[in-house]
TORPA-4810 file (N, C-alpha, C, O; in nm, 3 decimals):
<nodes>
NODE_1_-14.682_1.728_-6.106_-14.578_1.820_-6.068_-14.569_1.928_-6.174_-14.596_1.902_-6.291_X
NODE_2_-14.527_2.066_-6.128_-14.570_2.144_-6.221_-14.400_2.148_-6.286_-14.296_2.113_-6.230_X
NODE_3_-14.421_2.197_-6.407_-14.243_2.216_-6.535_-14.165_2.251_-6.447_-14.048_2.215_-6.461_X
NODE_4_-14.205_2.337_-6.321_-14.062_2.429_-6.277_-14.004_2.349_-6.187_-13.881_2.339_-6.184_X
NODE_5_-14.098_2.268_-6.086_-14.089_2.119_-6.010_-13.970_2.071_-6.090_-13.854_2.093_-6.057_X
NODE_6_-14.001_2.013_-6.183_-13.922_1.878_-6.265_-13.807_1.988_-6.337_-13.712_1.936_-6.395_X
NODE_7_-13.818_2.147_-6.331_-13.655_2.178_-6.378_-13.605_2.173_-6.252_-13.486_2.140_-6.253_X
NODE_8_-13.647_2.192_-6.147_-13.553_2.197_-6.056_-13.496_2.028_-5.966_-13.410_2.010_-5.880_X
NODE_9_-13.582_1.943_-6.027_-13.515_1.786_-5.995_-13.398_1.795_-6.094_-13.277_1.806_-6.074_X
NODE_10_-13.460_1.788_-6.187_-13.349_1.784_-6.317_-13.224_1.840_-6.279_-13.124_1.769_-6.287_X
NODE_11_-13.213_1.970_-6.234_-13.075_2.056_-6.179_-13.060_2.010_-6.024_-13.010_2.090_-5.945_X
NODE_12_-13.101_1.884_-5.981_-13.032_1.876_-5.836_-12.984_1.727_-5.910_-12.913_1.660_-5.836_X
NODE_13_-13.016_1.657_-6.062_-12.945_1.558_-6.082_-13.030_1.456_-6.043_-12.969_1.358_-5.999_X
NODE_14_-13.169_1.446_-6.046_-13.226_1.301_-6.070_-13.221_1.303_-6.205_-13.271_1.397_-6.267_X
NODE_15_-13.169_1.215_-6.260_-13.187_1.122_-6.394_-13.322_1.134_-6.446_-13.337_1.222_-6.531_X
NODE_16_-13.409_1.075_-6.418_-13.562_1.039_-6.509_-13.614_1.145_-6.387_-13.582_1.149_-6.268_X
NODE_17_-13.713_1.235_-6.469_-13.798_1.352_-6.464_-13.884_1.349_-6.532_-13.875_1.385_-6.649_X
NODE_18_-13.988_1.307_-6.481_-14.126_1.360_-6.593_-14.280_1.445_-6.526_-14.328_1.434_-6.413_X
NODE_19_-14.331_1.528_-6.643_-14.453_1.603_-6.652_-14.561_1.541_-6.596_-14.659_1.609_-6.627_X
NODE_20_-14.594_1.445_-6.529_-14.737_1.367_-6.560_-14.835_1.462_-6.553_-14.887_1.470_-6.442_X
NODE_21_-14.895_1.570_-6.672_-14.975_1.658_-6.631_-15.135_1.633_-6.540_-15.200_1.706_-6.465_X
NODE_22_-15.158_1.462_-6.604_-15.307_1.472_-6.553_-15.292_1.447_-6.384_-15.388_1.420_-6.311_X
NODE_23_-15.199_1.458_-6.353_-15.207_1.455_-6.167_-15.183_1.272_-6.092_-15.206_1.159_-6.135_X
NODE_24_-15.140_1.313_-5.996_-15.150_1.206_-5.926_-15.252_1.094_-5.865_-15.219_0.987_-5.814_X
NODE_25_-15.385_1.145_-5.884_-15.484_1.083_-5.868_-15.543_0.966_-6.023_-15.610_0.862_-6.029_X
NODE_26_-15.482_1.045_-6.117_-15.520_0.980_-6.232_-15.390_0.874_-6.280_-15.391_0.783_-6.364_X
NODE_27_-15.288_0.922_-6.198_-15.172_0.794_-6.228_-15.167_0.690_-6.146_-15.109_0.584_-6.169_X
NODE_28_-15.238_0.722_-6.034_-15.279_0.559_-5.921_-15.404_0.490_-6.032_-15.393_0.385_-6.096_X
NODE_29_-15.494_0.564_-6.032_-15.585_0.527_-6.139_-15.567_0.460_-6.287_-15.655_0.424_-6.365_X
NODE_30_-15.416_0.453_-6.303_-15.405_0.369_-6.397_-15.282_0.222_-6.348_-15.209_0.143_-6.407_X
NODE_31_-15.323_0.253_-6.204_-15.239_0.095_-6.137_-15.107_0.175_-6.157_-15.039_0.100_-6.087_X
NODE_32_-15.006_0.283_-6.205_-14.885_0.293_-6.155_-14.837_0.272_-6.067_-14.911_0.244_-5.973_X
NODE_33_-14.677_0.272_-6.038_-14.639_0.254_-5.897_-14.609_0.319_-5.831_-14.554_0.413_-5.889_X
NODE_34_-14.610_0.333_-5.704_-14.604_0.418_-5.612_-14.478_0.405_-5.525_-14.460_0.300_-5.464_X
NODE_35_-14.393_0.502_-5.516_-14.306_0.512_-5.380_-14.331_0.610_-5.281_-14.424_0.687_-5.302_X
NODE_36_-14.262_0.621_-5.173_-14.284_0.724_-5.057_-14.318_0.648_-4.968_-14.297_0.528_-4.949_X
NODE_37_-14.386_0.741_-4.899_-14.468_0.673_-4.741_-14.618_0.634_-4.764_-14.675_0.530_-4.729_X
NODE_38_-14.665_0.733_-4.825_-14.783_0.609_-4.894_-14.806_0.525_-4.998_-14.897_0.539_-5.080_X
NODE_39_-14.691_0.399_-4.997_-14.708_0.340_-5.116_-14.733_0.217_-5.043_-14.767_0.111_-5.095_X
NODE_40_-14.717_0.236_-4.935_-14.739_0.059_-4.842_-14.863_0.026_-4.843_-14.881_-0.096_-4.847_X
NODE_41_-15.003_0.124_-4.839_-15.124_0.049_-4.825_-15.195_-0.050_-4.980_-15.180_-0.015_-5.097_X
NODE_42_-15.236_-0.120_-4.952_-15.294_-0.242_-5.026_-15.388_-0.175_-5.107_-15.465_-0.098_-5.049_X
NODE_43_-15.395_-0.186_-5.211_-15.500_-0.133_-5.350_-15.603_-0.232_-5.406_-15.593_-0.351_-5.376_X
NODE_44_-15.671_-0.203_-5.459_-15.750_-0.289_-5.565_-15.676_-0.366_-5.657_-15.682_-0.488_-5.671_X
NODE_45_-15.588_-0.263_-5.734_-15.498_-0.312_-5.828_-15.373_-0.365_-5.800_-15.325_-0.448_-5.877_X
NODE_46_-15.296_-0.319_-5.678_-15.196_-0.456_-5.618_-15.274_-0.583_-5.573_-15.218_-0.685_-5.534_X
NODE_47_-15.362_-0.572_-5.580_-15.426_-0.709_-5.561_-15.509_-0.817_-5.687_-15.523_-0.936_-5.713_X
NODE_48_-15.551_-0.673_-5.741_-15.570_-0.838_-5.939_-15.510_-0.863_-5.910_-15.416_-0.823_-5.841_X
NODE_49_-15.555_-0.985_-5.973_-15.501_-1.103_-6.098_-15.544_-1.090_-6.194_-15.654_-1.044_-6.225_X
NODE_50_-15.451_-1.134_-6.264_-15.485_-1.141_-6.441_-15.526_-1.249_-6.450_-15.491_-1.293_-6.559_X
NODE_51_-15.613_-1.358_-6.366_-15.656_-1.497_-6.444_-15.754_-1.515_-6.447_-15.787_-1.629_-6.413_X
NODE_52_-15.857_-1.422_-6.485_-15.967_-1.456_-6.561_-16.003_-1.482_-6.675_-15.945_-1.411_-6.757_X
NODE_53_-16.083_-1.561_-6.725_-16.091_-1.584_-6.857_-16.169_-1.453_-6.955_-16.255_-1.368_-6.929_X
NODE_54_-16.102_-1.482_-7.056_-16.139_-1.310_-7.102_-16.163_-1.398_-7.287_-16.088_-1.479_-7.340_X
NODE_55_-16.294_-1.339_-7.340_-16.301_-1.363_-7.446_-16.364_-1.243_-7.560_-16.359_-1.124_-7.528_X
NODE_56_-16.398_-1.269_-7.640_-16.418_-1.175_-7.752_-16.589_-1.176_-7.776_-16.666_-1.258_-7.727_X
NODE_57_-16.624_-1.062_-7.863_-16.784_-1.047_-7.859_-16.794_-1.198_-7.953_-16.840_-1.291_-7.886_X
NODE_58_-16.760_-1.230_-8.086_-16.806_-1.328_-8.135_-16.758_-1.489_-8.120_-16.780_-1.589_-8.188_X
NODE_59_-16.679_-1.462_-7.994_-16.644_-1.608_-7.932_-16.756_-1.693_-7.904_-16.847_-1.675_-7.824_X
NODE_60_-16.731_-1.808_-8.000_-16.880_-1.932_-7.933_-16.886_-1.925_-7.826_-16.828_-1.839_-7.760_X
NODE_61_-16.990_-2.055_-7.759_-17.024_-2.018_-7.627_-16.936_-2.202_-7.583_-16.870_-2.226_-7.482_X
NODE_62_-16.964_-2.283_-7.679_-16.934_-2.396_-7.664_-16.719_-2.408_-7.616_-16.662_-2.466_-7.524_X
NODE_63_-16.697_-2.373_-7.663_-16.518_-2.367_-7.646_-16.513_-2.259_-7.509_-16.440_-2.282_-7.413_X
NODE_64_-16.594_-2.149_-7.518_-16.596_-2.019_-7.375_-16.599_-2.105_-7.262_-16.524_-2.104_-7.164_X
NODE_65_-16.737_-2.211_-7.298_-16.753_-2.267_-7.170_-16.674_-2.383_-7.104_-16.668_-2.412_-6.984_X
NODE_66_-16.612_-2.446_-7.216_-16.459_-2.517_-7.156_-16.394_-2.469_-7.078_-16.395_-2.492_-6.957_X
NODE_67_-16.306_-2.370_-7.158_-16.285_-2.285_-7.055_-16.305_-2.191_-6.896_-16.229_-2.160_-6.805_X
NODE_68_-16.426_-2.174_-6.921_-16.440_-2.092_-6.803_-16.460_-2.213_-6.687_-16.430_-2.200_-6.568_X
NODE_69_-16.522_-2.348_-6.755_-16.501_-2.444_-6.656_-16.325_-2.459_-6.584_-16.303_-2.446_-6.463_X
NODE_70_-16.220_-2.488_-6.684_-16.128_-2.451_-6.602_-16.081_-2.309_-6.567_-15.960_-2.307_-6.548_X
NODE_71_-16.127_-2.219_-6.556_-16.142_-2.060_-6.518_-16.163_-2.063_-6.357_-16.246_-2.145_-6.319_X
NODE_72_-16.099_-1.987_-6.260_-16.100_-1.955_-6.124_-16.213_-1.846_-6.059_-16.219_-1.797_-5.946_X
NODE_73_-16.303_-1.827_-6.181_-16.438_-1.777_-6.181_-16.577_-1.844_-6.238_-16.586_-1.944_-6.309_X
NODE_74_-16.675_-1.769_-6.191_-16.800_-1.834_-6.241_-16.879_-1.759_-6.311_-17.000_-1.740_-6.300_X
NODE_75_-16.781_-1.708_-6.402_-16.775_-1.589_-6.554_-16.621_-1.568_-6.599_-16.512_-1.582_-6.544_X
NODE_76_-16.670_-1.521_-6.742_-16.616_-1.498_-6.839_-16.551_-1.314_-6.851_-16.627_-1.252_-6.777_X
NODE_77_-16.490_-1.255_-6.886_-16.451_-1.133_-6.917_-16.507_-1.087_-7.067_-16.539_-1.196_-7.115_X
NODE_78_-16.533_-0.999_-7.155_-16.561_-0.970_-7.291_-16.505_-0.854_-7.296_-16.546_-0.755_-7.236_X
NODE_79_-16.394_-0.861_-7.377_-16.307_-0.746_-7.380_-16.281_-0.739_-7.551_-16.295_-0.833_-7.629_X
NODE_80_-16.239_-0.595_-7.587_-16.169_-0.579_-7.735_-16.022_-0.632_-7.754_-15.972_-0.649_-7.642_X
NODE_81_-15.949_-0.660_-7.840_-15.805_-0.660_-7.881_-15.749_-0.610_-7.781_-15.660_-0.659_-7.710_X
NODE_82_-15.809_-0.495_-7.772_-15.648_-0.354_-7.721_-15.710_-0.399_-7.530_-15.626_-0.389_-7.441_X
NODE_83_-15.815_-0.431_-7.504_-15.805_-0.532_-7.347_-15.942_-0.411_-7.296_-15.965_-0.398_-7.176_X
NODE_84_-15.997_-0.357_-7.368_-16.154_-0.275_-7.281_-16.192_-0.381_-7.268_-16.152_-0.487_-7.315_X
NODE_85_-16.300_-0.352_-7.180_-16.421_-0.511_-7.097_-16.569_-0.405_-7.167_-16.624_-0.295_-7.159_X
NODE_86_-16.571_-0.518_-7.223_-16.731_-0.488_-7.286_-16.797_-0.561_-7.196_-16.899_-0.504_-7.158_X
NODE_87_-16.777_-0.660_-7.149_-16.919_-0.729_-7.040_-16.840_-0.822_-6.961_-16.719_-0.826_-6.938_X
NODE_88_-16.976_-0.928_-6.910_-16.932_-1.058_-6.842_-17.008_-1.155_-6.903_-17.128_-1.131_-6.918_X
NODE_89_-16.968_-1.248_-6.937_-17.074_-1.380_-6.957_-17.068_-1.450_-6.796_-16.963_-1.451_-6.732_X
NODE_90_-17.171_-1.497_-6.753_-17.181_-1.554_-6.603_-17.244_-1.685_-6.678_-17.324_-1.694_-6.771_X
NODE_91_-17.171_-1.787_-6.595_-17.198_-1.957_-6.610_-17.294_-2.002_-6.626_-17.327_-2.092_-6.704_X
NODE_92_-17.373_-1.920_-6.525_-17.491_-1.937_-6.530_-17.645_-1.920_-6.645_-17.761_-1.959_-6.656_X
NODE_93_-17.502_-1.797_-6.740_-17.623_-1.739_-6.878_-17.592_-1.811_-7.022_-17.630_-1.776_-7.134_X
NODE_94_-17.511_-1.922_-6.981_-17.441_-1.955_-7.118_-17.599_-1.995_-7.168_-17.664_-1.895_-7.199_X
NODE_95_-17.657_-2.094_-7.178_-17.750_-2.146_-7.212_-17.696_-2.324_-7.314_-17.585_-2.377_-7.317_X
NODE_96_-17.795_-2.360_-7.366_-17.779_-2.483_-7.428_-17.723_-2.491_-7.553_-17.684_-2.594_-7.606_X
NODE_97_-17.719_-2.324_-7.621_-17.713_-2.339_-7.750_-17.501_-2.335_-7.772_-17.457_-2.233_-7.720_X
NODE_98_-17.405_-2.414_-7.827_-17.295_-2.377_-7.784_-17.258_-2.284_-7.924_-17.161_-2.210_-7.912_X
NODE_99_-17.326_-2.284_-8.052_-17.282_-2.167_-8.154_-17.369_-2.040_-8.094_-17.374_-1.954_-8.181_X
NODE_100_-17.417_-2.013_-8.015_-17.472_-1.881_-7.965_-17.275_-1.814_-7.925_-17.164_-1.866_-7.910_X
NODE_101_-17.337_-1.671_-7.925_-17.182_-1.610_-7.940_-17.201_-1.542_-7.792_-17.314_-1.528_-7.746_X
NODE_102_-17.062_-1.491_-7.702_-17.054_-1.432_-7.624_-17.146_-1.278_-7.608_-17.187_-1.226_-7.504_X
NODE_103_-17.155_-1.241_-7.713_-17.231_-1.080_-7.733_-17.379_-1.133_-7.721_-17.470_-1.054_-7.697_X
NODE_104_-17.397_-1.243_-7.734_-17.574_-1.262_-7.689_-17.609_-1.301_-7.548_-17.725_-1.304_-7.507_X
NODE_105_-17.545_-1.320_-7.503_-17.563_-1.377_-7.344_-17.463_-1.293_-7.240_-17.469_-1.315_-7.119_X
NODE_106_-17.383_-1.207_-7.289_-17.328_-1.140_-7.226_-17.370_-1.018_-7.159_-17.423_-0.933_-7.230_X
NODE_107_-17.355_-0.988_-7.013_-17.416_-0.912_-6.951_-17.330_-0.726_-6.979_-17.214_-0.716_-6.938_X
NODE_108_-17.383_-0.621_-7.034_-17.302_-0.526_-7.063_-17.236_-0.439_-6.961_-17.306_-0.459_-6.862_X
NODE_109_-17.165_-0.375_-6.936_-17.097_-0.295_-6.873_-17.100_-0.360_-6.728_-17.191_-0.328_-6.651_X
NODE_110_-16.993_-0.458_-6.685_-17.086_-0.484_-6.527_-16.962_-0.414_-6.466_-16.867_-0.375_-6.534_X
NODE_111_-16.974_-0.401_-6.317_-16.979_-0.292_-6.236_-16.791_-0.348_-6.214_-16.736_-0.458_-6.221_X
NODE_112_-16.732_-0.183_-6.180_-16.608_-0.211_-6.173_-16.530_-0.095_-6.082_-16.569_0.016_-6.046_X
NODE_113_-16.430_-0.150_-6.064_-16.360_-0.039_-5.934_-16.223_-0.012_-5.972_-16.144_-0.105_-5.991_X
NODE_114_-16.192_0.108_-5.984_-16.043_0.151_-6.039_-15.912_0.100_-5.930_-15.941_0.041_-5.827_X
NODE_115_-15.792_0.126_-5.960_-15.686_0.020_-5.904_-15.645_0.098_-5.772_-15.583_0.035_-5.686_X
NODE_116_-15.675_0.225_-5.753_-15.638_0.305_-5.657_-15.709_0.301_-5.524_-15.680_0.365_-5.423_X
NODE_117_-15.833_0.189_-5.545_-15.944_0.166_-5.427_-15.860_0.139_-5.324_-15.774_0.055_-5.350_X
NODE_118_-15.860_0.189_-5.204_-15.808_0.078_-5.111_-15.883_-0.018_-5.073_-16.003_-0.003_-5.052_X
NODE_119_-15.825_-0.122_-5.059_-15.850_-0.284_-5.051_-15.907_-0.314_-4.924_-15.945_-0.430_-4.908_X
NODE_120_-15.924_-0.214_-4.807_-15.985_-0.206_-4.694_-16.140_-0.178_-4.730_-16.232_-0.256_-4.704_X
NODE_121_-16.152_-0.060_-4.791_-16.253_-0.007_-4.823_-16.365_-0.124_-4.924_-16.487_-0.143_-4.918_X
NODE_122_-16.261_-0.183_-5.009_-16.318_-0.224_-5.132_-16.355_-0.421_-5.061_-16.427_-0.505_-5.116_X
NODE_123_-16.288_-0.433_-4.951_-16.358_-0.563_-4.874_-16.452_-0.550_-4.824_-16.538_-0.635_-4.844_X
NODE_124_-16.481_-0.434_-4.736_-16.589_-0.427_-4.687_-16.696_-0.365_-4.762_-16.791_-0.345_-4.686_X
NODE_125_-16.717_-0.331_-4.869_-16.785_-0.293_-4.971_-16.871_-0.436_-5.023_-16.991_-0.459_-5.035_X
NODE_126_-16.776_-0.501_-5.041_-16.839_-0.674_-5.116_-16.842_-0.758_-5.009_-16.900_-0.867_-5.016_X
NODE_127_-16.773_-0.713_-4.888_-16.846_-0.818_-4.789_-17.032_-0.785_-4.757_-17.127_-0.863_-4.760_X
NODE_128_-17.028_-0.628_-4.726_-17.158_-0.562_-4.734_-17.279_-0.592_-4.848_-17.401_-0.595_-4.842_X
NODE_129_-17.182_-0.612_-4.952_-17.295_-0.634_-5.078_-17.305_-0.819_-5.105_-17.378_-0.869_-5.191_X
NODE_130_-17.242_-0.876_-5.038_-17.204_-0.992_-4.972_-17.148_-1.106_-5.185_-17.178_-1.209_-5.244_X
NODE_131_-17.073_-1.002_-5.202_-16.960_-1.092_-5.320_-16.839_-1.127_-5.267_-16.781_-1.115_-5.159_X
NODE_132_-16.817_-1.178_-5.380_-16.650_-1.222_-5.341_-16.544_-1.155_-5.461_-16.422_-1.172_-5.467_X
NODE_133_-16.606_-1.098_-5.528_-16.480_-1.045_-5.656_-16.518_-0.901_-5.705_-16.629_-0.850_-5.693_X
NODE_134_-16.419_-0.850_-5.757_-16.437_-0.715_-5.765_-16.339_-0.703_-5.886_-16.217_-0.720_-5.888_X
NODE_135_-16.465_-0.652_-6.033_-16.332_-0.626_-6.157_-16.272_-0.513_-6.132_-16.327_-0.414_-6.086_X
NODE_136_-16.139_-0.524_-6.166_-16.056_-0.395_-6.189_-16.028_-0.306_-6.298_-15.921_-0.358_-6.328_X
NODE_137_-16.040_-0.217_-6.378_-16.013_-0.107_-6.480_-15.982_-0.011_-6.435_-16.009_0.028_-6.321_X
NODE_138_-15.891_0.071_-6.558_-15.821_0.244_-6.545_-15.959_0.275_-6.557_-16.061_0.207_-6.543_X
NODE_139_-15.936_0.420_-6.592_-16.054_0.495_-6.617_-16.119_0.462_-6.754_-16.241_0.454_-6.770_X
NODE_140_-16.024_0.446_-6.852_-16.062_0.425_-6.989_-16.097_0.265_-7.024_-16.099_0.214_-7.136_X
NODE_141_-16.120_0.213_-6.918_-16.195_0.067_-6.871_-16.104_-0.059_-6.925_-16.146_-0.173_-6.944_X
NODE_142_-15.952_-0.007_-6.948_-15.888_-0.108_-6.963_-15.927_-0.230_-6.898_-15.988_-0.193_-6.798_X
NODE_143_-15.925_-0.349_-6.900_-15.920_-0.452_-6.775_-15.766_-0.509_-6.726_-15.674_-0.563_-6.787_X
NODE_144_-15.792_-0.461_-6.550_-15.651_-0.482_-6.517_-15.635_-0.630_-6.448_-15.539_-0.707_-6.457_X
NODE_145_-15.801_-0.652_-6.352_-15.805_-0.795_-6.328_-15.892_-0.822_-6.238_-15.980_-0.736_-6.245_X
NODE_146_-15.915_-0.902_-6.149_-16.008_-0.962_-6.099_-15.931_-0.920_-5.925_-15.814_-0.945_-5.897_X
NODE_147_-15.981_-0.887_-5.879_-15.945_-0.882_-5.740_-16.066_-0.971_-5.618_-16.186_-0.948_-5.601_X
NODE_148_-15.992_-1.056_-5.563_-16.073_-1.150_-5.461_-16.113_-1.100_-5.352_-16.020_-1.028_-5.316_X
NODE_149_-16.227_-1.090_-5.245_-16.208_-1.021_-5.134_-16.135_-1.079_-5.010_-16.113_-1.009_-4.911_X
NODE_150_-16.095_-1.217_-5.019_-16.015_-1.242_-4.934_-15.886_-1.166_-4.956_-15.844_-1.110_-4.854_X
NODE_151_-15.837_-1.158_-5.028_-15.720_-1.110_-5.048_-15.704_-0.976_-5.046_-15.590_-0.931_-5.052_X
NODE_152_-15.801_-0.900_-5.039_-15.828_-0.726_-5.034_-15.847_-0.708_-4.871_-15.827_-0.597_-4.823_X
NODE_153_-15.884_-0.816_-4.789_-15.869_-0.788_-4.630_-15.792_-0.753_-4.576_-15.719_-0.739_-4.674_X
NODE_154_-15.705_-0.706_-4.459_-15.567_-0.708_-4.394_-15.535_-0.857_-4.380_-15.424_-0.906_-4.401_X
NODE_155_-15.617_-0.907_-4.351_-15.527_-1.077_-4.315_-15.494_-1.129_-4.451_-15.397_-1.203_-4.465_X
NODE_156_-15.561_-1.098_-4.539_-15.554_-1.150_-4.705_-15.384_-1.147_-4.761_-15.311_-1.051_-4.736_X
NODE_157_-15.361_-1.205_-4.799_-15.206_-1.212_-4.934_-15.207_-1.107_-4.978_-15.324_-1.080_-5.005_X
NODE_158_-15.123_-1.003_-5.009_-15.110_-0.919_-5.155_-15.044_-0.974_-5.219_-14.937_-1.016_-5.176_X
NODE_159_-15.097_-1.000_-5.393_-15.013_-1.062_-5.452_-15.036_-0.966_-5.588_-15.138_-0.900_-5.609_X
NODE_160_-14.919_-0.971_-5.677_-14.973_-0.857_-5.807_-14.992_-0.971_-5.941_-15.028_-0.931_-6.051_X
</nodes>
């Protein structure tokens, strides 16, 4: 909205007014929320979950893989402190050694879809490519979560 927009909310008396200069396309893009008339359709990012297992580049592999055994995936997340996704470890790459670290078996940059996808689009995308999960990140590759494709269908749950 441009300054003169938000002086003139301001002088009809909404309370909270703000600049978002980079646009509306880049504030769905970071999972904000939406009101109006298009805030009802189903997203990528109303649909993460946050329960993937998420570990660090020099996390063993032996304690990772505890975990990811009780994990609701068949991988791991590799993210920094501040929550970027540096990779995936997949179950399948741990190997035998359990002091091998996440950064050696971890697959780099794997493929991801911002929160603003619609969830129509983004089912039939991984039904086509025939997966079942789809990571979520802003632009600046935060990780927001794991989105299922059952749940990205129309018949699917939205759940946040």
């Amino acid at each position: 909205m441009s300054p003169r927009a938000a002086c003139r909310l301001e002088a009809l008396g909404f309370p909270e007014v703000f600049d978002y200069a980079p646009g509306k396309v880049d504030w769905l893009a970071h999972n904000r929320p939406m009101e109006g008339e298009q805030a009802q359709p189903a997203t990528a990012g109303r649909v993460a979950r946050e329960d993937a297992v998420t570990c660090r580049l020099q996390d063993r592999i032996g304690p990772l893989r505890e975990r990811m055994e009780r994990g609701p995936y068949g991988f791991a997340l590799v993210t920094t402190a501040g929550g970027v996704l540096l990779g995936r470890v997949r179950r399948s790459a741990l190997g035998d050694d359990p002091d091998a670290r996440a950064e050696d078996v971890m697959e780099s940059g794997p493929a991801t879809v911002r929160p603003h996808t619609p969830a129509a689009a983004l089912a039939k995308r991984l039904a086509e490519q025939g997966l079942t999960t789809a990571i979520v990140t802003t632009p600046e590759g935060h990780l927001i979560g794991v989105a299922r494709r059952e749940q990205l269908e129309p018949s699917g749950e939205v759940s946040g």
